[in-house]
Structure formats: C-alpha cells, structure tokens
C-alpha positions as a Markdown table, in Angstrom:
| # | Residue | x | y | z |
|---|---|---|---|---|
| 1 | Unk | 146.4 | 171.0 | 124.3 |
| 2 | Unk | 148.1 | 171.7 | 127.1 |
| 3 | Unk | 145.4 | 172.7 | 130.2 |
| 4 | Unk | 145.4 | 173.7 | 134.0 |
| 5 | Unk | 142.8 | 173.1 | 135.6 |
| 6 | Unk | 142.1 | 174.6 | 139.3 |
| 7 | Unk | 139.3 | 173.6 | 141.4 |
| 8 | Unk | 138.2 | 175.6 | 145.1 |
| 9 | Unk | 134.4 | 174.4 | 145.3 |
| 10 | Unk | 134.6 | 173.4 | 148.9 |
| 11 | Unk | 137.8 | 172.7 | 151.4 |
| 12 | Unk | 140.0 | 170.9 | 148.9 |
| 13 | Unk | 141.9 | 173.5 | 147.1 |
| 14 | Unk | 143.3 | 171.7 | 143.7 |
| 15 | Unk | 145.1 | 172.2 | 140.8 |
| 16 | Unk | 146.2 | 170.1 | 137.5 |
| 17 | Unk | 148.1 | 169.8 | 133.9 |
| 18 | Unk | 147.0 | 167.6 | 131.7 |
| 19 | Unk | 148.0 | 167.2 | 128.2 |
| 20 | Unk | 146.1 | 165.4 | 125.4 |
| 21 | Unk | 143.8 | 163.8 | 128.4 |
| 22 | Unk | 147.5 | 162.8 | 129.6 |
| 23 | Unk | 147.5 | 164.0 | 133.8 |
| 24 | Unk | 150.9 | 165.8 | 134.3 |
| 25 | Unk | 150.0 | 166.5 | 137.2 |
| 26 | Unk | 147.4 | 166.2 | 140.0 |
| 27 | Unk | 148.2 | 168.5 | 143.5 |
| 28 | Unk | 145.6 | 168.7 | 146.2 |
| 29 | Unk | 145.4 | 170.5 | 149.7 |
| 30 | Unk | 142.7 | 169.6 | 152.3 |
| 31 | Unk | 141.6 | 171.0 | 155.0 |
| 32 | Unk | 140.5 | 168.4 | 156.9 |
| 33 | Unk | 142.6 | 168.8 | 159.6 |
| 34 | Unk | 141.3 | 172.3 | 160.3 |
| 35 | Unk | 137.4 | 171.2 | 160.0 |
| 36 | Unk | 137.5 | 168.2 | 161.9 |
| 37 | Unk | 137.3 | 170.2 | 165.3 |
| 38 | Unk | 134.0 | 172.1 | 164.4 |
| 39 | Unk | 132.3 | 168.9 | 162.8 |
| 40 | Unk | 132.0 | 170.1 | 159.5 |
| 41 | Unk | 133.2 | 172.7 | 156.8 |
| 42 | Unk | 133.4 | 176.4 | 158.1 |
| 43 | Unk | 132.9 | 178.6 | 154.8 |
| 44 | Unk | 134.5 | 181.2 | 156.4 |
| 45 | Unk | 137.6 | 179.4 | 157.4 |
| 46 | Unk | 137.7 | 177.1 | 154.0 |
| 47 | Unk | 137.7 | 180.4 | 152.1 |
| 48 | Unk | 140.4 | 181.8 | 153.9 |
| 49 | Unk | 143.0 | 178.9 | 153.5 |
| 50 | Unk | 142.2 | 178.6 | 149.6 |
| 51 | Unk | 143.2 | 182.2 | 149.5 |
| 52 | Unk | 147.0 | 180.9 | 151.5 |
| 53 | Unk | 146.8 | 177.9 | 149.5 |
| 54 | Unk | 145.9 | 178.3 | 145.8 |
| 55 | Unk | 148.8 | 179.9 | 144.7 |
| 56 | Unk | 151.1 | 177.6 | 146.0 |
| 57 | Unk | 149.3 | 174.5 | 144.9 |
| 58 | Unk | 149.0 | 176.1 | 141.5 |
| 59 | Unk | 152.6 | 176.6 | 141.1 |
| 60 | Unk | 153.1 | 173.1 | 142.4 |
| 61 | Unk | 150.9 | 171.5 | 139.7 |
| 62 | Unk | 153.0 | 173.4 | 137.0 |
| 63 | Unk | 156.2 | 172.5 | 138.4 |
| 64 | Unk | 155.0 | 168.9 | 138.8 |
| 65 | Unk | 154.1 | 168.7 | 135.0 |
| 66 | Unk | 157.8 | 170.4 | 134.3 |
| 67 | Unk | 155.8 | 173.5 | 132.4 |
| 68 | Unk | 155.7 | 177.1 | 132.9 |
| 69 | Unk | 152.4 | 179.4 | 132.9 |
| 70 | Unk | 153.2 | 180.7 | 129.5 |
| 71 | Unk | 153.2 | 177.2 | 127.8 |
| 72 | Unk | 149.7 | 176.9 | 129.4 |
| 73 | Unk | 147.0 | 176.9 | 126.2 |
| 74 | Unk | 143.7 | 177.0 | 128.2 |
| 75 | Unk | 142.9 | 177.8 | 132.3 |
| 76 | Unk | 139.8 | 175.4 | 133.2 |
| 77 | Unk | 138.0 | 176.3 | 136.8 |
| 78 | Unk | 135.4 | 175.4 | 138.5 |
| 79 | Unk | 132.3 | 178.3 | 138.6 |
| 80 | Unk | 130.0 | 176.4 | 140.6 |
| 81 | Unk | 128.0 | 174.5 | 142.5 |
| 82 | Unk | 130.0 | 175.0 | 145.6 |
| 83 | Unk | 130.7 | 177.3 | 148.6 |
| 84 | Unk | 130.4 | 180.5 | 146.9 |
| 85 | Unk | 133.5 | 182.2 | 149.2 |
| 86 | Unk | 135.5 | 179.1 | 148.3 |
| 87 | Unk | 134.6 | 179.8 | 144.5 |
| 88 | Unk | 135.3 | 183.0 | 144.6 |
| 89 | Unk | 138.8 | 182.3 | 145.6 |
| 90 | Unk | 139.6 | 180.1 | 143.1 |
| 91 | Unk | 137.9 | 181.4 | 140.0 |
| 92 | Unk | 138.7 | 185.0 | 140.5 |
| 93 | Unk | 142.4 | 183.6 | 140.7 |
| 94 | Unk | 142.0 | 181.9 | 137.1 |
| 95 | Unk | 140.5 | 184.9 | 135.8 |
| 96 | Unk | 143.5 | 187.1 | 137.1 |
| 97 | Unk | 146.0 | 184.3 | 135.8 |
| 98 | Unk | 143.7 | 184.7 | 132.1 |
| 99 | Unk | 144.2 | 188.2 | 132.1 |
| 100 | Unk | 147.1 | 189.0 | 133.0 |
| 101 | Unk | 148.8 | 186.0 | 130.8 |
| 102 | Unk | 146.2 | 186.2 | 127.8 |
| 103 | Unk | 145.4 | 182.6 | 128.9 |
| 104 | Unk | 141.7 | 181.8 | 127.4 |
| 105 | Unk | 139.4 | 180.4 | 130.3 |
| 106 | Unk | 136.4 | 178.3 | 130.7 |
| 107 | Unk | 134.6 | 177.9 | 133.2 |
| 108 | Unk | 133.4 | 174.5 | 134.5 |
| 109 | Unk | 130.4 | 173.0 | 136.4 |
| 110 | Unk | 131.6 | 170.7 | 139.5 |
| 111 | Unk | 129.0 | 168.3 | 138.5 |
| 112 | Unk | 130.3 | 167.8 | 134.8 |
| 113 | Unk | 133.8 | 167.1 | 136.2 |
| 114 | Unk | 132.3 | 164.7 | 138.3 |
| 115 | Unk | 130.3 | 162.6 | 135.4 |
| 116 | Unk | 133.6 | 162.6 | 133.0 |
| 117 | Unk | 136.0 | 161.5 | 135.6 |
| 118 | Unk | 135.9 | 158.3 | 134.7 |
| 119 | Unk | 137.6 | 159.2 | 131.5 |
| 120 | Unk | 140.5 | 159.5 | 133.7 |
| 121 | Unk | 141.1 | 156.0 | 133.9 |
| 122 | Unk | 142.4 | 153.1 | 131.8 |
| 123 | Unk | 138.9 | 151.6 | 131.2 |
| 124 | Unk | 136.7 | 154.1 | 129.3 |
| 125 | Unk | 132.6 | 154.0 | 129.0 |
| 126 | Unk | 131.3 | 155.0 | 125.7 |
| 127 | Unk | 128.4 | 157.3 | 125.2 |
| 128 | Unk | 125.3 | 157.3 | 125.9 |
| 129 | Unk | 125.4 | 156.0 | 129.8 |
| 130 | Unk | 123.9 | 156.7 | 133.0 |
| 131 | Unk | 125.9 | 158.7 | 135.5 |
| 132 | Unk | 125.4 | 158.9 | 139.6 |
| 133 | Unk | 126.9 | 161.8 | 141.0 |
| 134 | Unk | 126.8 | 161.1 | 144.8 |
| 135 | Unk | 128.9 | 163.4 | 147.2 |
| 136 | Unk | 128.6 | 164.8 | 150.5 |
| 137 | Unk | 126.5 | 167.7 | 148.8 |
| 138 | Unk | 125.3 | 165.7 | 145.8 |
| 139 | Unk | 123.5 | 162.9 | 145.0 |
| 140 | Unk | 122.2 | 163.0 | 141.8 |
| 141 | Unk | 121.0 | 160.6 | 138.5 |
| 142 | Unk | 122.1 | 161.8 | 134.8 |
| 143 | Unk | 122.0 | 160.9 | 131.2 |
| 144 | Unk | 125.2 | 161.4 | 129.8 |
| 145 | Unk | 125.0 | 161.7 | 125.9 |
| 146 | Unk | 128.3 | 163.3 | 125.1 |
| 147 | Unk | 130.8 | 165.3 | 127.0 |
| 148 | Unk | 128.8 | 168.0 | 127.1 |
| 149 | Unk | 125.2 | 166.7 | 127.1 |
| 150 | Unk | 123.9 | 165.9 | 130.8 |
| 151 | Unk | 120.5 | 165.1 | 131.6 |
| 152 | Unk | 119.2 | 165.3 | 135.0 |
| 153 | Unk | 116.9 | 162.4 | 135.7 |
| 154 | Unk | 117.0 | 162.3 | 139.5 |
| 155 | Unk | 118.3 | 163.9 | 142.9 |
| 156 | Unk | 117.9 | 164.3 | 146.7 |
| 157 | Unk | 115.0 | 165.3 | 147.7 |
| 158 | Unk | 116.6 | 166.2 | 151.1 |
| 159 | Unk | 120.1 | 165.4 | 152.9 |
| 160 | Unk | 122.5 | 163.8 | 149.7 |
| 161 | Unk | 124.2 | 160.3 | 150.5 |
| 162 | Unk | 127.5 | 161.9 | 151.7 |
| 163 | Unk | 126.0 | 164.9 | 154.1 |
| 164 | Unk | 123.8 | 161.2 | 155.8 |
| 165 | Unk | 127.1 | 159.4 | 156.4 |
| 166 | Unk | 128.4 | 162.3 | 157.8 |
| 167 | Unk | 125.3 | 163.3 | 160.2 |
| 168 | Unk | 125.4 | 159.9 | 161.1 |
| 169 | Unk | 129.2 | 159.5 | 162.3 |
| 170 | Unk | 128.4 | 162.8 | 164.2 |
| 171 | Unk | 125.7 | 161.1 | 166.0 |
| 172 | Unk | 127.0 | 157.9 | 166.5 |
| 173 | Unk | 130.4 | 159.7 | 168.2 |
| 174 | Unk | 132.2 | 159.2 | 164.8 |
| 175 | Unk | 135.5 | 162.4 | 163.9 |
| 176 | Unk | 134.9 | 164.2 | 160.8 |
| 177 | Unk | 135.3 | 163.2 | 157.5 |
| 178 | Unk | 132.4 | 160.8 | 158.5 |
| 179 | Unk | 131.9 | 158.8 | 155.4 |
| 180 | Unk | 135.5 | 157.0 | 156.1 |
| 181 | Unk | 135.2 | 156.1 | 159.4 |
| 182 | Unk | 131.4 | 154.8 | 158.8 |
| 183 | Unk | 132.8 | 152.3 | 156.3 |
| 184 | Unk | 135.6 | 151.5 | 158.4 |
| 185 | Unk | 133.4 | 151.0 | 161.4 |
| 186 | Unk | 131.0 | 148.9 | 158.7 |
| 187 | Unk | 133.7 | 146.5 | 157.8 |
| 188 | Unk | 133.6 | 144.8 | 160.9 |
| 189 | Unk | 129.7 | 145.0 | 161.5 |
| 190 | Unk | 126.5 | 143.0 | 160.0 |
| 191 | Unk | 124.8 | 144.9 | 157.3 |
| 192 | Unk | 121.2 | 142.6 | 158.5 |
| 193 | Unk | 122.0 | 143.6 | 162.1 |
| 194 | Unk | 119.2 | 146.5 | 162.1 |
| 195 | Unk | 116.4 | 146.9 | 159.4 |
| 196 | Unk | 116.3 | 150.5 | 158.3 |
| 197 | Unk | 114.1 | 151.7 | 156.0 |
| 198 | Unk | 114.9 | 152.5 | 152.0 |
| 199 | Unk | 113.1 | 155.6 | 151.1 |
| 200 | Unk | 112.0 | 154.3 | 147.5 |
| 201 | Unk | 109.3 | 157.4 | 146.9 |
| 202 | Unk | 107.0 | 157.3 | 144.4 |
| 203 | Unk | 107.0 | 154.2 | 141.6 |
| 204 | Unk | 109.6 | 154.8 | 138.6 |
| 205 | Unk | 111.1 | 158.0 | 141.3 |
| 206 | Unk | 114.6 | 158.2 | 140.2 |
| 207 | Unk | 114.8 | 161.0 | 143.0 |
| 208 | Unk | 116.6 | 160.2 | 146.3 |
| 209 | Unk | 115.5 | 160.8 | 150.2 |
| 210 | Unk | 118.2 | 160.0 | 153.1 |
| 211 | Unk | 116.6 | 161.7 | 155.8 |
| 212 | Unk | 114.4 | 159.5 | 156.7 |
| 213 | Unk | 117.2 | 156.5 | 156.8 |
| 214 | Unk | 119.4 | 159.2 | 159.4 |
| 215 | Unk | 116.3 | 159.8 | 161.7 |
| 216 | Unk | 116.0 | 155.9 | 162.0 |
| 217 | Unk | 119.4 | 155.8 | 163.0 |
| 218 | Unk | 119.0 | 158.1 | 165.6 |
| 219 | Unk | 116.1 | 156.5 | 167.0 |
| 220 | Unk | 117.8 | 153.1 | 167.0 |
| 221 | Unk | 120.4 | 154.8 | 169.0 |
| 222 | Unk | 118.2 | 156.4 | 171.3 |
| 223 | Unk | 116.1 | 153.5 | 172.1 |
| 224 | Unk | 119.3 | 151.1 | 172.7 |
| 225 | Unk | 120.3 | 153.8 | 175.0 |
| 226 | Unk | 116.5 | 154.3 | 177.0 |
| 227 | Unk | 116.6 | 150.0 | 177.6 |
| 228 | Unk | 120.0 | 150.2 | 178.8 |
| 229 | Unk | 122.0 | 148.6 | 175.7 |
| 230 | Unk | 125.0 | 149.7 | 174.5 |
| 231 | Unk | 125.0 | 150.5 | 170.8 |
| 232 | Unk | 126.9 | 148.2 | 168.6 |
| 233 | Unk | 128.2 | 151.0 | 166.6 |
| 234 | Unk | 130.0 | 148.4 | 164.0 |
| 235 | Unk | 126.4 | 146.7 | 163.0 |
| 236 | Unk | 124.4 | 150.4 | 163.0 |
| 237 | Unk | 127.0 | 151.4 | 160.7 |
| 238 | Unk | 127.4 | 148.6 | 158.4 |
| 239 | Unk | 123.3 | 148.7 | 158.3 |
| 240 | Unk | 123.3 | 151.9 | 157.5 |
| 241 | Unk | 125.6 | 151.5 | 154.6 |
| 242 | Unk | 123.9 | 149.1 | 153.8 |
| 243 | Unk | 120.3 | 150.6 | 153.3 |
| 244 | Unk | 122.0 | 153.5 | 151.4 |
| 245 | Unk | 124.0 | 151.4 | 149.3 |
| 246 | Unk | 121.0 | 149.4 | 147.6 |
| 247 | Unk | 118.7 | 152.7 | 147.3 |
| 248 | Unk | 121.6 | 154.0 | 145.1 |
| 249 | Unk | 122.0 | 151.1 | 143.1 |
| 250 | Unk | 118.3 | 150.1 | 142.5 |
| 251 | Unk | 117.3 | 153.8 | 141.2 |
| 252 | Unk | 120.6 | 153.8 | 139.1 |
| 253 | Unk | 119.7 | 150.4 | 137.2 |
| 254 | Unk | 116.2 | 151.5 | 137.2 |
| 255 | Unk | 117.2 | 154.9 | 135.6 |
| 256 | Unk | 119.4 | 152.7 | 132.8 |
| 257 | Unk | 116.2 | 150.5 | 132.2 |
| 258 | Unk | 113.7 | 152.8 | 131.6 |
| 259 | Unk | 115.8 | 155.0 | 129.6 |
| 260 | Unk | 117.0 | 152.0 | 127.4 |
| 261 | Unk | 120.9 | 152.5 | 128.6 |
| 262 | Unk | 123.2 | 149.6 | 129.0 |
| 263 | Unk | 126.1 | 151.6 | 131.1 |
| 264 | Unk | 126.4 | 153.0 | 134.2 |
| 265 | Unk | 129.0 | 154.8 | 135.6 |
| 266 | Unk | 129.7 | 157.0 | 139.7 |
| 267 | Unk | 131.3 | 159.7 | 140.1 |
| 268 | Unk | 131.6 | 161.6 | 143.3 |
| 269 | Unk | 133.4 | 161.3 | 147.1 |
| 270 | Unk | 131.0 | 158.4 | 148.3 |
| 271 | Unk | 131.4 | 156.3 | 145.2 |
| 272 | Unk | 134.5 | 155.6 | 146.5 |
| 273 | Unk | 133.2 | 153.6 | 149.5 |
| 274 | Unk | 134.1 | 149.8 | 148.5 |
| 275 | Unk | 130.3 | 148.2 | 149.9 |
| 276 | Unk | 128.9 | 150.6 | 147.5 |
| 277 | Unk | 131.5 | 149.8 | 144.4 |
| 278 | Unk | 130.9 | 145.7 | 145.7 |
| 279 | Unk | 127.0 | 146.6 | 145.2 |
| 280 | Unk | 127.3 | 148.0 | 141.5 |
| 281 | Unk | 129.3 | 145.5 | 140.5 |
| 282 | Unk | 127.1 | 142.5 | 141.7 |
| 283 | Unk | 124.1 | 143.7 | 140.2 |
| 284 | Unk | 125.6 | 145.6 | 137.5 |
| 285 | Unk | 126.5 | 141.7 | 136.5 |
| 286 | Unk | 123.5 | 140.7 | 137.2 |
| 287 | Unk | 121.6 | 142.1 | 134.8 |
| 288 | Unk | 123.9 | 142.9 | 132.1 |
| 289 | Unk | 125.2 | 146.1 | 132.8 |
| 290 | Unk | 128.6 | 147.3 | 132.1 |
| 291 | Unk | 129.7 | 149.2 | 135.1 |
| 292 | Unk | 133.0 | 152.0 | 135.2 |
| 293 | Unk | 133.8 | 153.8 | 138.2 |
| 294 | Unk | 136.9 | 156.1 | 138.8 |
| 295 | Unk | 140.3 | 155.3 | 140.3 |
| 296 | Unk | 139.1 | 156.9 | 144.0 |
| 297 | Unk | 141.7 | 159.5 | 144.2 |
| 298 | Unk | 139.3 | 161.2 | 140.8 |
| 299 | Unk | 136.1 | 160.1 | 143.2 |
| 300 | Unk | 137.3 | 163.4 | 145.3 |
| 301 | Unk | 136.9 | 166.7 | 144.5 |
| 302 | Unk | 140.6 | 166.9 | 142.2 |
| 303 | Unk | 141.1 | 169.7 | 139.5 |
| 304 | Unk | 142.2 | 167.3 | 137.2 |
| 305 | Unk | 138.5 | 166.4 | 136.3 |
| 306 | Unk | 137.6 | 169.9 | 136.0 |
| 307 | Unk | 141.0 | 170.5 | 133.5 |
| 308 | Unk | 139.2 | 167.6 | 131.6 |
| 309 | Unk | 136.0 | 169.0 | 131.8 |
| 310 | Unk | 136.8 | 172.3 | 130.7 |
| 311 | Unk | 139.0 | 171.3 | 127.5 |
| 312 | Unk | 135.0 | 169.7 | 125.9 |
| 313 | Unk | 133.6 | 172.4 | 126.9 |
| 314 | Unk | 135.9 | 175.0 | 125.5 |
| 315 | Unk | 135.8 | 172.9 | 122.1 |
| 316 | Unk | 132.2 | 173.1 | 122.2 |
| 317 | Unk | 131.8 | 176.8 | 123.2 |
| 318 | Unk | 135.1 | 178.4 | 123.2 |
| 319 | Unk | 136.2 | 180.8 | 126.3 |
| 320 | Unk | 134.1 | 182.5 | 129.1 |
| 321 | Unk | 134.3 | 185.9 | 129.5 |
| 322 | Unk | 136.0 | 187.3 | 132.2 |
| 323 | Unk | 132.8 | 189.0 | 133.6 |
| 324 | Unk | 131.1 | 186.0 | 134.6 |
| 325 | Unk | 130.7 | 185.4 | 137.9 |
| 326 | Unk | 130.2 | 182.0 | 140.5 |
| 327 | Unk | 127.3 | 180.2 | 141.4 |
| 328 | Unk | 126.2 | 177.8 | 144.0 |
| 329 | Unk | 123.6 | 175.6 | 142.6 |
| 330 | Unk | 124.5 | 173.8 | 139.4 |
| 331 | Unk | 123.3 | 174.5 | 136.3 |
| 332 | Unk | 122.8 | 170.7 | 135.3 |
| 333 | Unk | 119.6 | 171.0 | 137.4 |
C-alpha cells in the first residue's frame, strides 16, 4: 500500500511515502530558527508557518518518492496530542486532500507513531515489549502488545524529561532547542560533579516527576552564584543528565519486570540523547534485556512514523470520517 503520511503536531511540519513499510520519502521543515528568539514554541507563530509550509513539504515528499497524489492509496495524519492550532493545520489539509481526491484517511495518535518507530529500522522488536515515549511534552511508560494495543503503565506527574532539559538550558544561559546543547555541554562535564536528586515516588511508581530535579538545578546555580563561584555549567549539565537518565531507565526495566516483559524499546525526541541510549544499553545488558531504539532522525517528530502508524490502524479499523476533529491530549492516556 502505498501511504502519505503528514504530521503538524508542534513546530516540525512533516510529510512521508512509504510503501510496503519501505520509506520513499521522509521531508521535514522546522522551525527552530523562528522559536529560538522567544525561548520556546509560539503556538501562534508555529501555526502560521505550517499553514506556508505544509503544502510545499507535502508536494516535496511525493516528488521525493517519484509518485503523484492519485497513486496515493491511504492519507495517514496526526489528530492529536499536540498544539491544537498546529493540528488543525495539518489535519484539516489531509482531510481537504481526502476529499477532494477520494483518498481514505486515518487519523493517527502522535504517541502511537512514536512507540512503532522503531519498526522503521533494520533491527525490529517483536511483540509484546515495553515502550518509553519521552519527548519535550511526553514522557510516558507503555505496554505494547500489537500495533495497535498500547497500554499506559506510567507518565509525568509534572514537567516531562524533554520540557526539564529545556527549562534547564534556559536557566543555565543555554539557546533553544535545549536538550542538544545540554548534552553537548554534558560531554565535556562530570556526571558525579553535583548530587541531584531522582524523584523515584512511591514503591513499584512507574510514573515520572522532573520538577523537582529542575528546582535543584536552580538552586545549585543560585547558591554557586550567592558564595561567589562561578558555575561550571559543563558538570551541572552532565549531572543533570545524569539524574534524568537513570530515573528513566530504572522505571523502564522496572516496568518490563513486573509486567513479565523481556523487551524494551524508546521512542521520542530525548531518546535520541547518546548518555541516555549508553544507559539502556548497559543495563539493558545487564539484566537480560533486549533493547531497540530508533535511528534518531525517527526519534523526532517525522511523518513517516505517523504514515506507518496509520496503515495498522486503518487495517484494524478502516478510515476516519472526515467530521472528526483534533485533540490535544492523547487518547493512549
């Protein structure tokens, strides 16, 4: 089946071919350049350059994969969770394309995208397995039991992984996209430099909590500052990392013990950071885990996951209709 997928859930606007599970294609715009200046994503602003964007990245995937819109079989986009104004754009441009081309379309959670995006790769898990989804507005625990059976076991109770690397590289001076320029900054630090705290919860808690690791950051910084000392930004950062890394790791092997699991897989922007990928690997090993991650350029938000995504679900359930509308919070939980 031949699919294009198109994916608008925050400032990357994205959009794909893929063929049998084959990637034709993969195009991607981001807007990081525009954001950097405020900090952060502007809704308002990230909206208004998927609306310039989406059509020409769309025609650039299907010129990429050497097709035309009418030897398109199924659109694939992603309804939710996401900046709804950002959704908007590029789900009501799917539906238009599905209309006006008698195109069937599904729509597609961001989160499902993320858990099957390891199917992407060369090496493949098999099912059942236990997926971390952690992102700059994610960081969650499922059990995945087919490509369409997700399980929430655990999330943030407050900031996710990716929004505390980011809030951190604010504070510490750091541009936007933090995340990258933390782990650059923590591969020339000492991750035992500083001691800050892993937020482990309650016993057997699969759920996560990174505000508490931030504030501790802050108030390292501050009271560096009060005696006088100039930060060593290279050791807060790598300590930092650190701390994150083996509260994500821990919960996700603790997840795949109690539910009997033998696989683990990431998915999502921050499971791209090499300490973290280093981390799962070592104790993944350690215990007798097999552990898959994606290629990093499927970590990202890319439509080529969601294309994926969508052709499982559409076998499962067959097309949306064309009244449905976008949502913010994921239905996975």
């Amino acid at each position: 089946m031949l699919i294009l997928g198109i994916e608008s859930s925050c400032d990357d606007t994205a959009a794909a071919v893929l063929e049998d599970n084959v990637i034709l294609s993969n195009v991607l715009t981001s807007q990081d350049q525009i954001h950097t200046k405020f900090g952060g994503v502007v809704p308002e602003l990230a909206s208004r350059k998927h609306l310039q964007a989406i059509h020409p990245v769309v025609e650039a995937a299907l010129s990429g994969a050497g097709k035309q819109l009418t030897e398109i079989q199924l659109i694939a986009a992603t309804r939710g969770p996401g900046l709804i104004g950002s959704l908007l754009v590029g789900y009501s441009y799917s539906k238009a394309l599905s209309y006006v081309s008698n195109i069937p379309l599904v729509g597609v959670d961001h989160m499902a995208g993320h858990i099957l995006s390891v199917f992407l790769g060369q090496e493949k898990p098999s099912f059942p397995y236990i997926a971390l989804i952690v992102s700059g507005g994610t960081s969650a625990i499922y059990l995945a039991t087919s490509y369409n059976d997700f399980q929430l076991l655990g999330r943030t109770r407050d900031d996710a992984a990716g929004e505390a690397f980011d809030k951190v590289a604010k504070l510490l001076g750091l541009p936007y996209p933090g995340g990258p320029q933390v782990a650059g900054m923590a591969a020339g630090g000492d991750p035992q430099a500083v001691h800050f705290p892993r937020a482990w919860l309650d016993e057997n808690s699969l759920d996560f909590s990174f505000s508490g690791v931030k504030t501790a950051v802050l108030n390292h910084v501050n009271s560096c500052r009060q005696q006088g000392i100039q930060p060593n930004i290279g050791d807060i950062c790598a300590s930092f990392q650190e701390a994150v890394a083996e509260v994500l790791v821990e919960k996700t092997i603790s997840a795949a013990r109690q539910n009997h699991i033998n696989t683990i897989v990431v998915g999502g922007g921050v499971s791209s950071n090499t300490r973290i990928r280093d981390f799962f690997t070592a104790r993944c090993a350690s215990e007798g885990l097999l552990f898959y991650a994606p290629e990093p350029i499927f970590c990202t938000d890319n439509a080529a996951m969601i294309a994926l995504a969508g052709y499982h679900s559409y076998n499962q359930s067959g097309p949306v209709s064309l009244d449905e509308d976008v949502y913010s919070r994921s239905a996975l939980g």
